[in-house]
C-alpha positions as CSV (number, residue, x, y, z in Angstrom):
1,X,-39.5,197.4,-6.8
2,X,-41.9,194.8,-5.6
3,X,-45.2,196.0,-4.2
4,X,-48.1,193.9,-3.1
5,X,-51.6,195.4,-2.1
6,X,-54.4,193.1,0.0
7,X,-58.3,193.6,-0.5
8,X,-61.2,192.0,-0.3
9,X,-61.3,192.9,3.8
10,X,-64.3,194.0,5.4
11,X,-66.9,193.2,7.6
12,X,-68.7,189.8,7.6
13,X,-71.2,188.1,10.1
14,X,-69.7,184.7,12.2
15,X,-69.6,181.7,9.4
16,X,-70.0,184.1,6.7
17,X,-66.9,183.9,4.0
18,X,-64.5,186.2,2.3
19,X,-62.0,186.6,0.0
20,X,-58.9,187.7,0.2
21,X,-57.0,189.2,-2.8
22,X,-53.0,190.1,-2.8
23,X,-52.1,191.6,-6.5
24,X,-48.0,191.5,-6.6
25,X,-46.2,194.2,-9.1
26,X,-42.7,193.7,-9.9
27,X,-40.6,190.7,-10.9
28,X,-41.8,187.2,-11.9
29,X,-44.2,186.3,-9.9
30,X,-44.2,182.5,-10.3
31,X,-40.5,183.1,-8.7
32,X,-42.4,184.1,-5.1
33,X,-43.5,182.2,-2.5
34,X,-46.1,183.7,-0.7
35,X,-47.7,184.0,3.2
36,X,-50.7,185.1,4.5
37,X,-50.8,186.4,8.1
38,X,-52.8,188.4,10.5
39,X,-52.0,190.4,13.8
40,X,-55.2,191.1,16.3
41,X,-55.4,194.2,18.6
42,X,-52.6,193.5,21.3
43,X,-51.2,190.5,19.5
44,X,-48.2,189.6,17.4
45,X,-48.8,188.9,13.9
46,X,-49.6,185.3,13.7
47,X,-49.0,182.7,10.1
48,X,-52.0,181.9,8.1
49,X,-51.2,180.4,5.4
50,X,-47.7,179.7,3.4
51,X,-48.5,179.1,-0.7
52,X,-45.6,177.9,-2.5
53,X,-44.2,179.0,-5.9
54,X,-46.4,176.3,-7.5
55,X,-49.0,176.7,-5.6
56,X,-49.2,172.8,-4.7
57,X,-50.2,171.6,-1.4
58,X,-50.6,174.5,0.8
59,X,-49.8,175.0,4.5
60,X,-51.8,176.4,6.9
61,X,-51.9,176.6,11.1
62,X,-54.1,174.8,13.1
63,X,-56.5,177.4,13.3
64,X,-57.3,177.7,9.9
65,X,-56.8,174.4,8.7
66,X,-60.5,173.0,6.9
67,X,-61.6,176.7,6.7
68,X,-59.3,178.8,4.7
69,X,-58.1,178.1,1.7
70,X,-54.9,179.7,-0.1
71,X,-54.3,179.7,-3.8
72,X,-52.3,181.9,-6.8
73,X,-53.5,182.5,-10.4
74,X,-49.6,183.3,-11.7
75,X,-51.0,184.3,-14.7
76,X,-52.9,187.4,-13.1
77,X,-49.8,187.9,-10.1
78,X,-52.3,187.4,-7.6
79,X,-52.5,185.1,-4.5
80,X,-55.9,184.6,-2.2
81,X,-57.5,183.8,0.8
82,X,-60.4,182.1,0.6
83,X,-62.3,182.0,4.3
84,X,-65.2,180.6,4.9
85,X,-67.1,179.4,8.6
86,X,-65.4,182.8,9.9
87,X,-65.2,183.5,13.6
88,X,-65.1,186.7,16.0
89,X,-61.2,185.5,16.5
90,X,-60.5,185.6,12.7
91,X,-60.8,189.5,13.4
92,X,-57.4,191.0,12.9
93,X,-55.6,193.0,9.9
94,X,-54.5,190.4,7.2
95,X,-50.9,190.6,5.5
96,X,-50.1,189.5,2.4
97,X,-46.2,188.7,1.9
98,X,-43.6,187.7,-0.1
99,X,-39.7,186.1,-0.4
100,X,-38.5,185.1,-3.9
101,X,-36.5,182.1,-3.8
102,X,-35.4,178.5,-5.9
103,X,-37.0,176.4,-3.3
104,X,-41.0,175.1,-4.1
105,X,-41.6,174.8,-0.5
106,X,-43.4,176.3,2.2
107,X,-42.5,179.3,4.7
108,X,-44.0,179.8,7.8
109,X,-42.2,182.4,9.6
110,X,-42.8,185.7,8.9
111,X,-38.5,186.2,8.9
112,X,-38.4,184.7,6.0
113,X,-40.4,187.3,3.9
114,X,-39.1,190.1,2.0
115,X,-42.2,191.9,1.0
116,X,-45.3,192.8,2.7
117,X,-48.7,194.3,2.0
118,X,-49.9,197.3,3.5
119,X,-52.3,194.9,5.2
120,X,-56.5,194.7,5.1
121,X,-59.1,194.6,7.8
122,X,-61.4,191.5,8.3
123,X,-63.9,192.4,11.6
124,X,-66.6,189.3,11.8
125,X,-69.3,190.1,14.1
126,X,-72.7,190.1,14.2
């Protein structure tokens, strides 16, 4: 059984920074590509970020891009989130997710996970 459990949420003031954490329990991690996504009040859940089993060249939407940063340590099965120059519409609930597969690439949709966080709360406000 594969379970994966965000932190690092909270509450942070516009252009402040956080950090995401996603600790993944189960199989080999290094095996896993990993996502990052958020869903707002009265949105769908939106892609963040796609890390790839390597962790080499990131991908990341538009909104993001030059502000958040994704990244794995394999050797602690972990994945993160780095966000910095945060805005009120970076508020949402952040899910981290997983798919195991052969294929060092990225994956943007959220179809194409198997595994999912139970999700953490990032509010930025002042």
């Amino acid at each position: 059984q594969v379970q994966l459990v965000e932190s690092g949420g909270g509450l942070v003031q516009p252009g402040g920074s956080l950090r995401l954490s996603c600790a993944v329990s189960g199989r080999t991690f290094s095996r896993y590509a990993m996502g990052w996504f958020r869903q707002a009040p009265g949105k769908e859940r939106e892609f963040v970020a796609a890390i790839t089993r390597s962790g080499v060249s990131p991908y990341y939407a538009d909104s993001v891009k030059g502000r958040f940063t994704g990244f794995r340590d394999n050797a602690k099965n972990t994945v993160y989130l780095q966000m910095s120059s945060l805005k009120p519409e970076d508020t949402a609930v952040y899910y981290c997710a997983a798919r195991e597969t052969d294929y060092n690439g990225p994956y943007v949709s959220d179809r194409m996970y198997h595994y999912w966080g139970q999700g953490t709360q990032v509010t930025v406000s002042s």
